[in-house]
C-alpha positions in Angstrom: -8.8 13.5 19.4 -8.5 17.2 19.2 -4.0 16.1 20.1 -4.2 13.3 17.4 -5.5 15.8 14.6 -3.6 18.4 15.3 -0.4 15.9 15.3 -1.2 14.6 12.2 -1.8 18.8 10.7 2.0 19.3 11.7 4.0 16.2 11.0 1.5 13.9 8.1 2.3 15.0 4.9 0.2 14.1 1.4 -2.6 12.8 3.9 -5.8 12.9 1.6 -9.1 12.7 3.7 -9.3 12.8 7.0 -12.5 11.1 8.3 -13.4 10.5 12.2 -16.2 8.4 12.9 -17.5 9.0 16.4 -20.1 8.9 19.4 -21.0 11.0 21.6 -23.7 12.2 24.5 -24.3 15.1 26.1 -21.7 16.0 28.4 -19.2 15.4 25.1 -21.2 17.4 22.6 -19.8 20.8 23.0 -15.9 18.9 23.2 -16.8 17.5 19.9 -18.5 21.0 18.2 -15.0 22.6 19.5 -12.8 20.1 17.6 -14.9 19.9 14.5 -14.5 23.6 14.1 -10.8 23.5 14.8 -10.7 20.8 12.0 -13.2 22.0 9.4 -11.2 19.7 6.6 -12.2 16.8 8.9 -15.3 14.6 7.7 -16.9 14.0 11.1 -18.9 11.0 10.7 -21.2 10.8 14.7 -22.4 7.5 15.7 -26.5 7.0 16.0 -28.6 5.7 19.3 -27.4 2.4 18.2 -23.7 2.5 18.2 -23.1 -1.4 17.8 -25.8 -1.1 14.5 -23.8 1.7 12.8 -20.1 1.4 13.6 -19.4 -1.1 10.7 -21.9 0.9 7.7 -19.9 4.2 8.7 -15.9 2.1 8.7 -17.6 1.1 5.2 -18.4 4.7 4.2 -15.0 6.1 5.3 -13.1 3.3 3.6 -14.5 4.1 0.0 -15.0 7.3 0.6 -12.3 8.1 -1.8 -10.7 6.4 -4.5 -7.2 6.7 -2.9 -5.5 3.0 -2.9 -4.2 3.3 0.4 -5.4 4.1 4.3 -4.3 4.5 7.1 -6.1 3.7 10.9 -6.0 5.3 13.9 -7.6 5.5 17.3 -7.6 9.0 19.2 -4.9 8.1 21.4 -2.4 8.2 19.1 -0.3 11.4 18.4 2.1 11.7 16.0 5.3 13.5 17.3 7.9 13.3 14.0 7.4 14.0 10.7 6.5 10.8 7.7 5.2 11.4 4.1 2.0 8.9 3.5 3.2 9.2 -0.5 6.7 7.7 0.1 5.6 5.7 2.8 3.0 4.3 -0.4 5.9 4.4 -2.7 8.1 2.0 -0.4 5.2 -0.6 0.4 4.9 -1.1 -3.3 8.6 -1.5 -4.0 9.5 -3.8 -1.2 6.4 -5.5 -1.7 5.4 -5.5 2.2 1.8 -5.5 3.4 1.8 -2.6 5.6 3.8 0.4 6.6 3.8 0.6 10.5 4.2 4.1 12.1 3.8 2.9 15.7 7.0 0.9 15.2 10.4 1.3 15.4 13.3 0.1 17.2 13.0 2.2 20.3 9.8 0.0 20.8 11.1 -2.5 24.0 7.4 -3.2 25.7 4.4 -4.3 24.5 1.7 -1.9 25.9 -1.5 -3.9 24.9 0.4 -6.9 27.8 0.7 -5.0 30.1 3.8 -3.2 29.2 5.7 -6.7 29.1 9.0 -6.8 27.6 9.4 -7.8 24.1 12.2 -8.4 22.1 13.1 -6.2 18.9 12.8 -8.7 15.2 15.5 -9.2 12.7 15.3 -5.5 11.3 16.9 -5.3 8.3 18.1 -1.8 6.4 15.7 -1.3 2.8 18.1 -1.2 0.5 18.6 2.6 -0.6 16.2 3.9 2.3 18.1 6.1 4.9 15.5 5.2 7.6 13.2 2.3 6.7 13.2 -1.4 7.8 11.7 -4.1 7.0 11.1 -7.6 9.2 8.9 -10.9 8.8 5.7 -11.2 10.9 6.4 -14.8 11.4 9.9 -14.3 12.8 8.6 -11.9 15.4 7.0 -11.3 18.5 4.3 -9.3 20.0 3.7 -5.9 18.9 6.2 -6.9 15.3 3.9 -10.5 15.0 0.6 -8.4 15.1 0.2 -7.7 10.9 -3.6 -6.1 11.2 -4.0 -3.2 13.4 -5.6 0.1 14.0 -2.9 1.7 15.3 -1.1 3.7 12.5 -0.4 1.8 9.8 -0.4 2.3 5.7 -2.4 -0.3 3.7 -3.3 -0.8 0.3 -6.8 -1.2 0.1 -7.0 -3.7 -2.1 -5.2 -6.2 0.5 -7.3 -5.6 3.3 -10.3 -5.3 1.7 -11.7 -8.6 2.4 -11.5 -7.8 6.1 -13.2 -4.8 6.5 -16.1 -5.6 4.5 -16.3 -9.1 5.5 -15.9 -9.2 8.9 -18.4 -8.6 11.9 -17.2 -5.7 14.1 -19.4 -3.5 16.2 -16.4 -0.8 17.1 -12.7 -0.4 16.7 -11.4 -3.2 19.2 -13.9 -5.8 17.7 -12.8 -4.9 14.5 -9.1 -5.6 15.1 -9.7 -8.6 17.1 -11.5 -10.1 14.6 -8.8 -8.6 11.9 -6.3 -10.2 14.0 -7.8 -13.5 13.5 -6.7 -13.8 10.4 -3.4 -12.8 10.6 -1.9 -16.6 9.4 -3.0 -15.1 5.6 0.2 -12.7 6.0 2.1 -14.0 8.6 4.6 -14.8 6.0 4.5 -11.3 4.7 7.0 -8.2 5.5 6.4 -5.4 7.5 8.3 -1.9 7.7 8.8 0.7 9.4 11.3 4.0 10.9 13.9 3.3 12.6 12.2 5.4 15.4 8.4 5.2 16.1 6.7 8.2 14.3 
């Protein structure tokens, strides 16, 4: 967590609110008092006795705990290691009209990690007209990793698309969530996806 924040300080830019739901017990307490005061611009949102109960009520609270349009998810083993701007990233989703913006991606992306690091085969990427850096693809014309639309892995949203999903669905942590997320992928499958040419 303490790599992930940090990553995001030195490469994220235009990143509004930072909010970290967590859990904890005793032998992690101290870990999390020393990242929380590394972080102090971090809302750190701790998890109650009932972690199953309270894990949906607090994604609630940080979702619409601003009125920003967008956000982004992320788990703590992520770490950002290149430099993206959230704004243009924003800026592109709405002029390309694609459904997310998908850091994690890129064309140096071979295996699929969550299968066991299987093989996977890269989609038909094409160049966003005026963009240096930025492709686009179809969900339904890809596989793996590039046919996987909802995620928690770094990716931009507008908030009004998956809004639906995080109220609506029952989750009782982050891998319920996106395998419930998941399952209703067929909505967007037809939809476009984008990302670096390089995983950020």
């Amino acid at each position: 967590l303490y790599a992930l924040l940090e990553s995001i300080n030195l490469y994220a830019k235009n990143v509004h609110k930072t909010m970290v739901i967590y859990r904890s017990d005793k032998a992690y307490e101290a870990g999390y008092l020393v990242v929380s005061k590394a972080f102090k611009e971090v809302n750190f949102m701790k998890q109650g006795n009932q972690p199953r109960n309270d894990f949906k009520p607090l994604t609630l609270q940080a979702f619409t705990a601003t009125d920003a349009p967008y956000v982004v998810f992320a788990v703590d083993d992520i770490v950002v290691k290149d430099t993206f701007d959230c704004a243009e990233c924003a800026a592109l989703l709405e002029k390309e009209h694609a459904y997310g913006f998908y850091l994690r991606l890129g064309f140096n992306l071979s295996e699929c990690y969550a299968l066991g690091s299987c093989k996977q085969a890269l989609p038909s990427l094409q160049k966003v007209r005026n963009c240096e850096d930025v492709y686009e693809w179809v969900f339904d014309q890809a596989v793996l990793d590039w046919a996987y639309p909802n995620t928690v892995d770094m990716t931009l949203y507008r908030k009004k698309d998956i809004d639906g999903a995080v109220r609506g669905l029952g989750y009782y942590s982050p891998n319920t969530f996106e395998g419930n997320w998941h399952g209703q992928a067929q909505s967007v499958i037809k939809r476009r996806g984008l990302c670096f040419s390089v995983s950020k």
